[in-house]
PDB file with one MODEL, atoms N, CA, C and O in Angstrom:
MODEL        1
ATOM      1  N   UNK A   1       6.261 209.205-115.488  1.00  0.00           N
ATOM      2  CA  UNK A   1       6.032 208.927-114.085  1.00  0.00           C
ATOM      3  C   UNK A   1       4.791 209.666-113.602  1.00  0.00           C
ATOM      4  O   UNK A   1       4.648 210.797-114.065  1.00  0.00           O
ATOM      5  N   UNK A   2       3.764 209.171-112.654  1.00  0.00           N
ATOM      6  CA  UNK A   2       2.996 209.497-112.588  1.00  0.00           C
ATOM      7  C   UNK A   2       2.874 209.689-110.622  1.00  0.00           C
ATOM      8  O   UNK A   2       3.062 208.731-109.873  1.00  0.00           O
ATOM      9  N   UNK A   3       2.642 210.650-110.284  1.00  0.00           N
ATOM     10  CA  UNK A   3       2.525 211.254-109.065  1.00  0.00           C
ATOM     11  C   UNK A   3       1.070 211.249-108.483  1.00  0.00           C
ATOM     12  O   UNK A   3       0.289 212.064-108.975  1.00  0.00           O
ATOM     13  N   UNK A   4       0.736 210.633-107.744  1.00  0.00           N
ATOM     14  CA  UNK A   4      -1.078 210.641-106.922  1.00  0.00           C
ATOM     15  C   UNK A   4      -1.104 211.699-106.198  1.00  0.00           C
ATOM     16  O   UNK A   4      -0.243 212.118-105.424  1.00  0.00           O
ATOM     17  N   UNK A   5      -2.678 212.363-106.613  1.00  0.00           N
ATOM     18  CA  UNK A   5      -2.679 213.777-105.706  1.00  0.00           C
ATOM     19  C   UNK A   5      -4.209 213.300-104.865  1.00  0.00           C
ATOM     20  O   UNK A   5      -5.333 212.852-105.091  1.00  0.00           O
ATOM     21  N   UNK A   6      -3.263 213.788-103.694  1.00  0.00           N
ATOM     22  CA  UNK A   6      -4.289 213.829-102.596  1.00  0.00           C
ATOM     23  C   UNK A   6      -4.713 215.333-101.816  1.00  0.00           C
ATOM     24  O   UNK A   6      -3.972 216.300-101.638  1.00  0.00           O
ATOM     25  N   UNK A   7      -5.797 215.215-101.521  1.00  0.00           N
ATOM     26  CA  UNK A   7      -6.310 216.562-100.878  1.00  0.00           C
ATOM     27  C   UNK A   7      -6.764 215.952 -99.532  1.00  0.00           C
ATOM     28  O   UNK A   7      -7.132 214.808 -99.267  1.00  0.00           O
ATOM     29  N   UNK A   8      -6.582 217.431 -98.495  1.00  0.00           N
ATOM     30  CA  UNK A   8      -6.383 217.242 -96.979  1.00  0.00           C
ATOM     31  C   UNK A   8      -8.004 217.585 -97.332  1.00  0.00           C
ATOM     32  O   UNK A   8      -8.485 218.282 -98.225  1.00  0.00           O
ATOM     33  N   UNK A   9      -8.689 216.738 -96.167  1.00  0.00           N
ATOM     34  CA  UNK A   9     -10.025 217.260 -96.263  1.00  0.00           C
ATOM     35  C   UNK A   9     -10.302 218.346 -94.664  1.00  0.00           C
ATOM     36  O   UNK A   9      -9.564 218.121 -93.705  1.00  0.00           O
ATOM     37  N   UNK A  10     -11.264 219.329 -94.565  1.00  0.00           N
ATOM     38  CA  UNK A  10     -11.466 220.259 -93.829  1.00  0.00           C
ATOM     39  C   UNK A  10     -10.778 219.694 -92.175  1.00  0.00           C
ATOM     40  O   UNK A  10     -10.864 218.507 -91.860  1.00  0.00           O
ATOM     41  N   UNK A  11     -10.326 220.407 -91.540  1.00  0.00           N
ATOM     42  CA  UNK A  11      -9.645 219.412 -90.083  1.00  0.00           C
ATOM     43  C   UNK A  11     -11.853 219.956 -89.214  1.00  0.00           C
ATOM     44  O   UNK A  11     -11.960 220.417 -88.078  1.00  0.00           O
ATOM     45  N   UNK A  12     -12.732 219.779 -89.859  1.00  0.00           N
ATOM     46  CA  UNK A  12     -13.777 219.611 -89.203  1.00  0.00           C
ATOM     47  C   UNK A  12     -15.085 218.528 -89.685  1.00  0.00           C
ATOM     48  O   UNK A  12     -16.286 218.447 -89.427  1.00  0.00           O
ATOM     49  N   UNK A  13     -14.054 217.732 -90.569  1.00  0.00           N
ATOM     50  CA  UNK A  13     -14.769 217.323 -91.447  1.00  0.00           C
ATOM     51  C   UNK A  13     -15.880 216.082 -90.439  1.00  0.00           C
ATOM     52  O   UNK A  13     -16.902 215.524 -90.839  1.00  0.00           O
ATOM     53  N   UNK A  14     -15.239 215.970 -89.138  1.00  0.00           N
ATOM     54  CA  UNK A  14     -15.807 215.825 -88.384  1.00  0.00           C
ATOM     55  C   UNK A  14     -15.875 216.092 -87.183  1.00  0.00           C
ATOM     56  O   UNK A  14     -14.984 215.431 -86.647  1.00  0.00           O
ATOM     57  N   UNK A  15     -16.529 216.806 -86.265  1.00  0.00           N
ATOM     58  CA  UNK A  15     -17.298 217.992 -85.172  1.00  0.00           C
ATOM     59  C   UNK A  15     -16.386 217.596 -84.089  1.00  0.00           C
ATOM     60  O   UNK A  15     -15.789 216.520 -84.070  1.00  0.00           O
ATOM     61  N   UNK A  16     -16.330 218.192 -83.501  1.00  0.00           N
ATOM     62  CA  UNK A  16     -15.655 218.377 -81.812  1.00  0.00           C
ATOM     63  C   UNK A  16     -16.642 217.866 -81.029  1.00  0.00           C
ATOM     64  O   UNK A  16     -16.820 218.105 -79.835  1.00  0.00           O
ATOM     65  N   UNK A  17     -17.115 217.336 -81.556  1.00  0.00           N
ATOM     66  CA  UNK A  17     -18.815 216.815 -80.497  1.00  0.00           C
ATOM     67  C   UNK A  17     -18.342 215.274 -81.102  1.00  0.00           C
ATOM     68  O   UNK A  17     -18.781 214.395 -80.361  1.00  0.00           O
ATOM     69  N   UNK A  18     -17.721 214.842 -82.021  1.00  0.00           N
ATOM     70  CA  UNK A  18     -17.207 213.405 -82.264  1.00  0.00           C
ATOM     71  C   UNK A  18     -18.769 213.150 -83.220  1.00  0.00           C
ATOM     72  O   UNK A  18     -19.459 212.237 -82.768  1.00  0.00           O
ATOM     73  N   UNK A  19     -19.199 213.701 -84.162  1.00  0.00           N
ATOM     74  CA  UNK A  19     -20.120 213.580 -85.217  1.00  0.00           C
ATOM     75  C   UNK A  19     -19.793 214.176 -86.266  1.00  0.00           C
ATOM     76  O   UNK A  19     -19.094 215.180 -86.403  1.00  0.00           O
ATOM     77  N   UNK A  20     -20.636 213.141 -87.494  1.00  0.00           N
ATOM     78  CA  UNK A  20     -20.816 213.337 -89.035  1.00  0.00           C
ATOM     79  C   UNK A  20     -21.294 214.121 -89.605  1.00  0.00           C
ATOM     80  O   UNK A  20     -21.808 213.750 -90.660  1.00  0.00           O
ATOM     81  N   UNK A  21     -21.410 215.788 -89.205  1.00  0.00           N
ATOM     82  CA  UNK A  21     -22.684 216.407 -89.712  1.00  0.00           C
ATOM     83  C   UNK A  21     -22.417 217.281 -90.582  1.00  0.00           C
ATOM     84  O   UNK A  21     -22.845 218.391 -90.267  1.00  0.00           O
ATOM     85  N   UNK A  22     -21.763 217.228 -91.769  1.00  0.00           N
ATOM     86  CA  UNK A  22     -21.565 217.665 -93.088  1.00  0.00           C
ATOM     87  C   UNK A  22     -21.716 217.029 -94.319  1.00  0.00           C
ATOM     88  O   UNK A  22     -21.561 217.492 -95.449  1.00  0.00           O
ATOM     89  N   UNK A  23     -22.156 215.500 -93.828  1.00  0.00           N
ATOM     90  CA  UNK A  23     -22.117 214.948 -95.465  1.00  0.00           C
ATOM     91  C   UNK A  23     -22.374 215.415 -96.646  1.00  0.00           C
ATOM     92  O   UNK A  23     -21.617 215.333 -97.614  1.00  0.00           O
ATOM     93  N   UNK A  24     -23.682 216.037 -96.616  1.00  0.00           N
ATOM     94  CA  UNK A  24     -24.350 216.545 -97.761  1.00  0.00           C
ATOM     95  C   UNK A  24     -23.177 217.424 -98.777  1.00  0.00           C
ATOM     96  O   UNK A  24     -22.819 217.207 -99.935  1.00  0.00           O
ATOM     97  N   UNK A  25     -22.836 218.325 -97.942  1.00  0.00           N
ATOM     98  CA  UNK A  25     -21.809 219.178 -97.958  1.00  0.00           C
ATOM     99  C   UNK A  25     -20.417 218.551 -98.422  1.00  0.00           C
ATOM    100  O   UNK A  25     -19.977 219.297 -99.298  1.00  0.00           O
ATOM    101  N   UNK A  26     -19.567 217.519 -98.204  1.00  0.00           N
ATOM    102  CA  UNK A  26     -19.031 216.840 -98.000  1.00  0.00           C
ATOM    103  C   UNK A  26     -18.911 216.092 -99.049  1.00  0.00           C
ATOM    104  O   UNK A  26     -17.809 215.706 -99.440  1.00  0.00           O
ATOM    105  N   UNK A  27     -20.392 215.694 -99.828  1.00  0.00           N
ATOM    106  CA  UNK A  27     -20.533 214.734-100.332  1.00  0.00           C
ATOM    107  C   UNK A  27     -20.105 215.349-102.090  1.00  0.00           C
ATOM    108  O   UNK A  27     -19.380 214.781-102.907  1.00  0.00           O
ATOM    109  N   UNK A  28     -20.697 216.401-102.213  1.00  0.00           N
ATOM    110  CA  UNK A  28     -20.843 217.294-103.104  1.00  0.00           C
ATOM    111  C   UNK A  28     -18.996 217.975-103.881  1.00  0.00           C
ATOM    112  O   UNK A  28     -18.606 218.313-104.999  1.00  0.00           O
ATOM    113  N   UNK A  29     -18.325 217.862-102.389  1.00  0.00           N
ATOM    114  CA  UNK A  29     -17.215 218.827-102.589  1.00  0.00           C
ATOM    115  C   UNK A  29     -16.175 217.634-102.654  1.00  0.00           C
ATOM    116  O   UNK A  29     -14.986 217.954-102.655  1.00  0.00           O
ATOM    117  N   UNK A  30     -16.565 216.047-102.717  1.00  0.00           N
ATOM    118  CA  UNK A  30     -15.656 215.063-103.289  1.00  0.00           C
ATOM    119  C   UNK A  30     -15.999 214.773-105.042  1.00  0.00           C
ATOM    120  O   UNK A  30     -15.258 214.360-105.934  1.00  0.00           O
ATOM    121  N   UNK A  31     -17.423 215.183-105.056  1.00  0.00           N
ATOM    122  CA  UNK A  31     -17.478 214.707-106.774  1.00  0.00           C
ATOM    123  C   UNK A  31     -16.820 215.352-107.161  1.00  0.00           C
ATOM    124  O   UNK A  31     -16.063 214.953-108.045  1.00  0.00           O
ATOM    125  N   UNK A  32     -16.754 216.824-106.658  1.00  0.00           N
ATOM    126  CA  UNK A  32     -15.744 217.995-107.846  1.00  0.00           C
ATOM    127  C   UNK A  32     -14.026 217.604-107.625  1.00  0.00           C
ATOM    128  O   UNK A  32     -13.190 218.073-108.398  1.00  0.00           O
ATOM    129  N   UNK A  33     -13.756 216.964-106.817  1.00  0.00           N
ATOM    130  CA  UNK A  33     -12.258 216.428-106.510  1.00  0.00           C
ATOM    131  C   UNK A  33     -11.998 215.290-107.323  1.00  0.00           C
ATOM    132  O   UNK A  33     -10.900 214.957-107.769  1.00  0.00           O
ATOM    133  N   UNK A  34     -13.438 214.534-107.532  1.00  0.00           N
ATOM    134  CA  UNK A  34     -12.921 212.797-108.537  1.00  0.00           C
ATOM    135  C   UNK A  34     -13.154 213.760-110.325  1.00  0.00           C
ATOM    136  O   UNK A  34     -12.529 213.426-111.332  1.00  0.00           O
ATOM    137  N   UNK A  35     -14.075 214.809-110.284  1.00  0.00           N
ATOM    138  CA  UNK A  35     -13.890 215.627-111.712  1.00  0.00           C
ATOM    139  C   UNK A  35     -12.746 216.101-112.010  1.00  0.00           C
ATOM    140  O   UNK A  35     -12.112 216.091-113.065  1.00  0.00           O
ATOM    141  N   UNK A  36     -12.526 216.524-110.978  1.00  0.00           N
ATOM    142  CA  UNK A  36     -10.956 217.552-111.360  1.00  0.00           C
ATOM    143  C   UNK A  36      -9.779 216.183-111.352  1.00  0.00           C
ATOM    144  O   UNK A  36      -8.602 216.533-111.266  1.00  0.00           O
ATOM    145  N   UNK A  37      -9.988 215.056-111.417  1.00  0.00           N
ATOM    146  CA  UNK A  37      -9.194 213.827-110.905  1.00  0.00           C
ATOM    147  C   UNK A  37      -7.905 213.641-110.013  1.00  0.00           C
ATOM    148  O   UNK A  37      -6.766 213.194-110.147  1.00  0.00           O
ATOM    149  N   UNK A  38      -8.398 214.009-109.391  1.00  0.00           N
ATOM    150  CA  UNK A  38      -7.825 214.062-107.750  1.00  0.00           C
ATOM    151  C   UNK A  38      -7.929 212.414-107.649  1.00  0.00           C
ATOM    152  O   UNK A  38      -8.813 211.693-108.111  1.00  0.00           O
ATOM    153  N   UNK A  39      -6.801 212.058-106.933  1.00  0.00           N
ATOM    154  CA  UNK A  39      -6.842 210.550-106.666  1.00  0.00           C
ATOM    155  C   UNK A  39      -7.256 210.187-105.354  1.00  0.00           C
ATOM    156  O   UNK A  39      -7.436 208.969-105.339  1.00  0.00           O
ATOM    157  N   UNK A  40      -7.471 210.666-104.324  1.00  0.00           N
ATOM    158  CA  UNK A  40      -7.697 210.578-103.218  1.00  0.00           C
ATOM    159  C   UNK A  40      -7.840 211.828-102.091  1.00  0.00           C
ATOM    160  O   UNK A  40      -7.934 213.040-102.283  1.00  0.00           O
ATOM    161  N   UNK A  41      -7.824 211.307-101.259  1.00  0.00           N
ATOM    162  CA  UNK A  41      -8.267 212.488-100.047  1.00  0.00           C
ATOM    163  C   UNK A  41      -7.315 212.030 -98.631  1.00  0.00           C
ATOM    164  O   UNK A  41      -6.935 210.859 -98.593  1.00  0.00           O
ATOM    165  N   UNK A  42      -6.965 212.898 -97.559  1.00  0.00           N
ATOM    166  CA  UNK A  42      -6.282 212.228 -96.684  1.00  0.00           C
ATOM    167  C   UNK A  42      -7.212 213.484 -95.542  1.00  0.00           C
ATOM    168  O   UNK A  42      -7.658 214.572 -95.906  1.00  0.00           O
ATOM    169  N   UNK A  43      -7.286 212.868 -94.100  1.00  0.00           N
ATOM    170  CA  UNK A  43      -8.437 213.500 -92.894  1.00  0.00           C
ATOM    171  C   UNK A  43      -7.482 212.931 -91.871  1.00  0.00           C
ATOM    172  O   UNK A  43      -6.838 211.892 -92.009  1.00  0.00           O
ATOM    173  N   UNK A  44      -7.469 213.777 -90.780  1.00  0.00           N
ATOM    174  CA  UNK A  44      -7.244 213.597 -89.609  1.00  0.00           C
ATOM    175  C   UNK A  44      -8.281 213.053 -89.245  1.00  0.00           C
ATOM    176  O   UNK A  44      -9.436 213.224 -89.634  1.00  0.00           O
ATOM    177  N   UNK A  45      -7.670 212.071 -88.126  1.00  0.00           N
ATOM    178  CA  UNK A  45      -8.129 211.267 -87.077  1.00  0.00           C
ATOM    179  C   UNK A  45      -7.910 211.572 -85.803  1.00  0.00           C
ATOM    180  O   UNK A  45      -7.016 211.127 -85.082  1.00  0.00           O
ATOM    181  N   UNK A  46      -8.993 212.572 -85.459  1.00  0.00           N
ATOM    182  CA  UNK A  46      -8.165 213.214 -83.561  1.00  0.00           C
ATOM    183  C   UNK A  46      -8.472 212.253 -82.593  1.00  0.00           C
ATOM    184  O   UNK A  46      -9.640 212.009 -82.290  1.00  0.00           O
ATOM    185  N   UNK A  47      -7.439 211.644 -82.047  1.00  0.00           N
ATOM    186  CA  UNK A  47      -7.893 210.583 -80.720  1.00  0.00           C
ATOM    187  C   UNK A  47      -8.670 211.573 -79.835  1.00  0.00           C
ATOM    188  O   UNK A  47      -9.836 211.256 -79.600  1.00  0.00           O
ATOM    189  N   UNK A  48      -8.455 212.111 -79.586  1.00  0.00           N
ATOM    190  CA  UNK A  48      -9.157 212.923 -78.280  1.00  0.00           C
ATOM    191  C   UNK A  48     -10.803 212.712 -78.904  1.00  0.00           C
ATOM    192  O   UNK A  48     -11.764 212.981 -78.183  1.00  0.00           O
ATOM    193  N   UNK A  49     -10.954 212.278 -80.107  1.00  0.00           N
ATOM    194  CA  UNK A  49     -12.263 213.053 -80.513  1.00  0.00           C
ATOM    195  C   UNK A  49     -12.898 211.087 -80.354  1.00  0.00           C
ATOM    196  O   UNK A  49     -13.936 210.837 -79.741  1.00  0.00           O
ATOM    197  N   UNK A  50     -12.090 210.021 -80.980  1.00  0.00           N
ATOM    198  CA  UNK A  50     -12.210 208.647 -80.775  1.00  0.00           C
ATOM    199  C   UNK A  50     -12.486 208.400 -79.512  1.00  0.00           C
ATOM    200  O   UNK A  50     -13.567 207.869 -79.258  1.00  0.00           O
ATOM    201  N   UNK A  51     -11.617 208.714 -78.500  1.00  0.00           N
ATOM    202  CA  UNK A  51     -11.761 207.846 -77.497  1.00  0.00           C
ATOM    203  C   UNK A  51     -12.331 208.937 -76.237  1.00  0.00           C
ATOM    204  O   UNK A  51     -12.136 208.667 -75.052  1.00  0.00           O
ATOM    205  N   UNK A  52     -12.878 209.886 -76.569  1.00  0.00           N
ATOM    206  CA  UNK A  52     -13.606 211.646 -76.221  1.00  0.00           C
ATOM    207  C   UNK A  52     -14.029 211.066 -74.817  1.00  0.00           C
ATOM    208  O   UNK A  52     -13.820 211.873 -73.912  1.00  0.00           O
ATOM    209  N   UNK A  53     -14.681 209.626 -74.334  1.00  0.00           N
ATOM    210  CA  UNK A  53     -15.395 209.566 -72.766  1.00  0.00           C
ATOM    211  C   UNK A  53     -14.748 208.322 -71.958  1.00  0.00           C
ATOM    212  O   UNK A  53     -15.245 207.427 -71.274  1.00  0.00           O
ATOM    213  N   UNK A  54     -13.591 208.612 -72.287  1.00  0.00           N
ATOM    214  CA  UNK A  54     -12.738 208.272 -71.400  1.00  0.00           C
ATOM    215  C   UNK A  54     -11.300 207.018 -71.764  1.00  0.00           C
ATOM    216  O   UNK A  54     -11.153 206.626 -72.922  1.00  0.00           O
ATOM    217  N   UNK A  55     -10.874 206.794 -71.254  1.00  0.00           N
ATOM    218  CA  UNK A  55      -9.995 205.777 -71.830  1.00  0.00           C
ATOM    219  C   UNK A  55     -10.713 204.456 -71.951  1.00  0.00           C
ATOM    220  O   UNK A  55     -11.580 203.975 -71.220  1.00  0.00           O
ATOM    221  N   UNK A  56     -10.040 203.892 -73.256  1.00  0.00           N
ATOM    222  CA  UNK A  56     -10.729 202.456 -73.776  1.00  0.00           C
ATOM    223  C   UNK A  56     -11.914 202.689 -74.372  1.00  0.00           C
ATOM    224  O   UNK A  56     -12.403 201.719 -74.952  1.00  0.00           O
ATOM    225  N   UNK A  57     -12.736 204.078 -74.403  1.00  0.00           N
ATOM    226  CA  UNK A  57     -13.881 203.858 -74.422  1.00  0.00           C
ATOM    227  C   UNK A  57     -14.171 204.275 -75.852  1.00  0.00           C
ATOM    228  O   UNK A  57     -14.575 205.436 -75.910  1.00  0.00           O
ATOM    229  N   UNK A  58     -14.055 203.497 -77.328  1.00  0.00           N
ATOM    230  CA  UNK A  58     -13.887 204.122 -78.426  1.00  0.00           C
ATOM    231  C   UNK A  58     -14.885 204.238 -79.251  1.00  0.00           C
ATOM    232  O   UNK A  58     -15.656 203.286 -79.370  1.00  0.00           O
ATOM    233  N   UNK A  59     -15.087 205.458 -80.015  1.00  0.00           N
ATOM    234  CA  UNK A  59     -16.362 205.598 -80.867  1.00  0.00           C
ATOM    235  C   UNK A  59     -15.701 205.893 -82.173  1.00  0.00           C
ATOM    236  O   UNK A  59     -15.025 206.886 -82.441  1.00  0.00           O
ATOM    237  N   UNK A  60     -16.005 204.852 -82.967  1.00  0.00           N
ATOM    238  CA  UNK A  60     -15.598 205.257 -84.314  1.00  0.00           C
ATOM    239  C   UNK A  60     -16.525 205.594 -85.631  1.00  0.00           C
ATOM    240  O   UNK A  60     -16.368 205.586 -86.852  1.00  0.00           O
ATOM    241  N   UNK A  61     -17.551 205.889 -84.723  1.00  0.00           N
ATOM    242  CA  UNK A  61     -18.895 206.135 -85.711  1.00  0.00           C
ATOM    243  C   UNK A  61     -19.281 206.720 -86.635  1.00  0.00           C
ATOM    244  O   UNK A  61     -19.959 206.237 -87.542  1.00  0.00           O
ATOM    245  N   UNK A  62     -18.748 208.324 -86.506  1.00  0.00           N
ATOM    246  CA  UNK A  62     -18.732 209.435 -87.104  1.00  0.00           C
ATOM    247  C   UNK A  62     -17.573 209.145 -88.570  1.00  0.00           C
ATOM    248  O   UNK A  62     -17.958 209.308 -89.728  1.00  0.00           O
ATOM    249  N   UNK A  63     -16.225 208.725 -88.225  1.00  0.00           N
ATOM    250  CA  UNK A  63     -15.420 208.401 -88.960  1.00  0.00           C
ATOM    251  C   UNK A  63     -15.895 207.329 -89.931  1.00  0.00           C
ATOM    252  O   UNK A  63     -15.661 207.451 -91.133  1.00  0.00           O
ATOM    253  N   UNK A  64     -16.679 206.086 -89.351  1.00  0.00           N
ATOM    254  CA  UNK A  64     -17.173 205.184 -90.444  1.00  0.00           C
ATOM    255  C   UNK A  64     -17.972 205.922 -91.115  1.00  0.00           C
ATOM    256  O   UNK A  64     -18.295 205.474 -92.215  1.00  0.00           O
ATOM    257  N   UNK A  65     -18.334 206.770 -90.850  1.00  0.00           N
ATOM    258  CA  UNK A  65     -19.518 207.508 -91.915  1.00  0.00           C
ATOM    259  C   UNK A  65     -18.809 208.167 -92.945  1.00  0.00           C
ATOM    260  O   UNK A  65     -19.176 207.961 -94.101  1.00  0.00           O
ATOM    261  N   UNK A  66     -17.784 208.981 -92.711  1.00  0.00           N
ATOM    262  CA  UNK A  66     -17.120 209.611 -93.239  1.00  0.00           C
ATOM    263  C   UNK A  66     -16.272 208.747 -94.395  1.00  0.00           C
ATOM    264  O   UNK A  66     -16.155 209.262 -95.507  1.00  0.00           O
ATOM    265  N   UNK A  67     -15.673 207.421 -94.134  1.00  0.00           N
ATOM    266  CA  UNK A  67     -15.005 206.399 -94.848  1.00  0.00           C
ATOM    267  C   UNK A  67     -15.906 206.143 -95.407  1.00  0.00           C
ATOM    268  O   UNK A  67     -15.537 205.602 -96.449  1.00  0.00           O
ATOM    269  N   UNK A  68     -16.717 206.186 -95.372  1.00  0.00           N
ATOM    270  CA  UNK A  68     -17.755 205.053 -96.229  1.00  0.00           C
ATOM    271  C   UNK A  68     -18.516 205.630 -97.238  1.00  0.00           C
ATOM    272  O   UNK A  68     -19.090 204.909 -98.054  1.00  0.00           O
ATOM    273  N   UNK A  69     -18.633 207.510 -97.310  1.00  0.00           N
ATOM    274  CA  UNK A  69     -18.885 208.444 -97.991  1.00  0.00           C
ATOM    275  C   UNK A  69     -17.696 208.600 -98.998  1.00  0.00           C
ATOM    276  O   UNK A  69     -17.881 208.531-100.214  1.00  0.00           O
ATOM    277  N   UNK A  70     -16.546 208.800 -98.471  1.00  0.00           N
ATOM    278  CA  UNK A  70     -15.368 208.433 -99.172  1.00  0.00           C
ATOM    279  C   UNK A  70     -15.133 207.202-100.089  1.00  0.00           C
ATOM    280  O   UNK A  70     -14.592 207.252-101.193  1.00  0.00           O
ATOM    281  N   UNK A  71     -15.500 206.353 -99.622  1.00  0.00           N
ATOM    282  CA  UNK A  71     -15.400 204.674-100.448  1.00  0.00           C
ATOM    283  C   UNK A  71     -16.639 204.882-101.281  1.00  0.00           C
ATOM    284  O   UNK A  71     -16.485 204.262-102.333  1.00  0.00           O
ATOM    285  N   UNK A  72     -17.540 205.358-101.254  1.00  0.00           N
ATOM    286  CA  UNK A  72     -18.761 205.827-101.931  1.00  0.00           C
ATOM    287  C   UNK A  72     -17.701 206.331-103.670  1.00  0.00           C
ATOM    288  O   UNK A  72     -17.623 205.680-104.711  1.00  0.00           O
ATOM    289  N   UNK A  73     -17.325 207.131-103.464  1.00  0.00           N
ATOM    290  CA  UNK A  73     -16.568 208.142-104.473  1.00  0.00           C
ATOM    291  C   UNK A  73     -15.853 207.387-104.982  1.00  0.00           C
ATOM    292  O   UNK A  73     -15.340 207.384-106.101  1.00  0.00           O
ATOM    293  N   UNK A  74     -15.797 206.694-104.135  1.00  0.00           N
ATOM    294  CA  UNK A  74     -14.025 205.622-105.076  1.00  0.00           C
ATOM    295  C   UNK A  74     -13.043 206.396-105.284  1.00  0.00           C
ATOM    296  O   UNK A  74     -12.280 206.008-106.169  1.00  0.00           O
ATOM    297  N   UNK A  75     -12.566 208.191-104.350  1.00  0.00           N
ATOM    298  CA  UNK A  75     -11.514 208.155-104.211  1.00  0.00           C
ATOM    299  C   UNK A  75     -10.917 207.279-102.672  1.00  0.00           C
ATOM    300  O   UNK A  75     -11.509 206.933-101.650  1.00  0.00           O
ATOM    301  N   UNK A  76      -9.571 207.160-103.096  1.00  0.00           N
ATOM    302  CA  UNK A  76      -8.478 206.617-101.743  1.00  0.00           C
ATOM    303  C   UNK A  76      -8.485 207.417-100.801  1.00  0.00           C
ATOM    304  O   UNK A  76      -8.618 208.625-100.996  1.00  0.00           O
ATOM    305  N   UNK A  77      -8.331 206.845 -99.502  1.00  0.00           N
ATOM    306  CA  UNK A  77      -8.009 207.574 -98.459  1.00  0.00           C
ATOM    307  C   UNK A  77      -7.443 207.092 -97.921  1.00  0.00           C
ATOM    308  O   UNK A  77      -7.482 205.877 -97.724  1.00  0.00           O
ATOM    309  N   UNK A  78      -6.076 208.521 -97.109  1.00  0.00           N
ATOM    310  CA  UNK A  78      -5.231 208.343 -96.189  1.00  0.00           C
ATOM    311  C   UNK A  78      -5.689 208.909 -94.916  1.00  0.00           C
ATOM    312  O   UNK A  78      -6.017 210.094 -94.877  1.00  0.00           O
ATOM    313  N   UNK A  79      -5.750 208.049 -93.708  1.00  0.00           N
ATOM    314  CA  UNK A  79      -6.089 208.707 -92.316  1.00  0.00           C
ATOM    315  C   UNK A  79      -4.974 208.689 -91.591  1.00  0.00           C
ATOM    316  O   UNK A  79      -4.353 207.659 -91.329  1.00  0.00           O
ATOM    317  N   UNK A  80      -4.633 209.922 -91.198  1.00  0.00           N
ATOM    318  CA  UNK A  80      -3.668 210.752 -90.681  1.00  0.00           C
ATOM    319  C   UNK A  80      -4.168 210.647 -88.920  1.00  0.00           C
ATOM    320  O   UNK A  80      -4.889 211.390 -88.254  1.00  0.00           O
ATOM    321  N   UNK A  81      -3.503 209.514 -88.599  1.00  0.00           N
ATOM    322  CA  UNK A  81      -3.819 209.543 -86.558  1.00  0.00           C
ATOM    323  C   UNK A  81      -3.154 210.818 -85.984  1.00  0.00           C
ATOM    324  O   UNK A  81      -1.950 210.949 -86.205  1.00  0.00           O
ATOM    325  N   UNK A  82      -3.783 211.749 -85.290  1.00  0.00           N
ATOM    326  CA  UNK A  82      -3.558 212.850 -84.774  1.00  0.00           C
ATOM    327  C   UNK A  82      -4.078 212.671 -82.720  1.00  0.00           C
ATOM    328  O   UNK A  82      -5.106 212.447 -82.081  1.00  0.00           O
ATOM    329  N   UNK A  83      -2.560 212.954 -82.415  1.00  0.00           N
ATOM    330  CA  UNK A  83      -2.824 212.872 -80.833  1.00  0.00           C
ATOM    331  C   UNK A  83      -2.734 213.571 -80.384  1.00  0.00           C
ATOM    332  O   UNK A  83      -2.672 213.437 -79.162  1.00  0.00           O
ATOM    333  N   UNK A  84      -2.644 215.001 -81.004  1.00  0.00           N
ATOM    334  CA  UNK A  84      -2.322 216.499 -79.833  1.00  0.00           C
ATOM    335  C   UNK A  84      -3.801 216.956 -79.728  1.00  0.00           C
ATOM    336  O   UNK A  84      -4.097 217.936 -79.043  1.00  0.00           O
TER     337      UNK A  84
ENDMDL
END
């Protein structure tokens, strides 16, 4: 039987300002996770940080960057919606 390991990625992996600004960083500290064969990664998703200027008003920008750095790696990801 085989068990998938996932790693929580940093809870800043994107800014309180609702931006991407670690990739480089980021980018580096997923190759050593698909070496060590880690199957995936799982990140909070803070609404407060999505919908940050007001209600309805949603930015998912920073996060597509972040998914798409992730899908880069070809590990899986789980996004964890966080509302506190």
């Amino acid at each position: 039987n085989y068990v998938q390991v996932y790693v929580m990625l940093p809870l800043d992996a994107v800014s309180v300002n609702n931006r991407f600004e670690k990739g480089d960083e980021l980018r580096e500290q997923l190759k050593r996770l698909v070496e060590a064969g880690v199957d995936g990664v799982m990140v909070d998703v803070w609404w407060g940080l999505v919908e940050g200027k007001g209600p309805r008003a949603y930015d998912w920008s920073a996060y597509k960057q972040l998914l798409q750095l992730v899908h880069e790696t070809g590990l899986k990801l789980k996004a964890i919606m966080s509302f506190h």
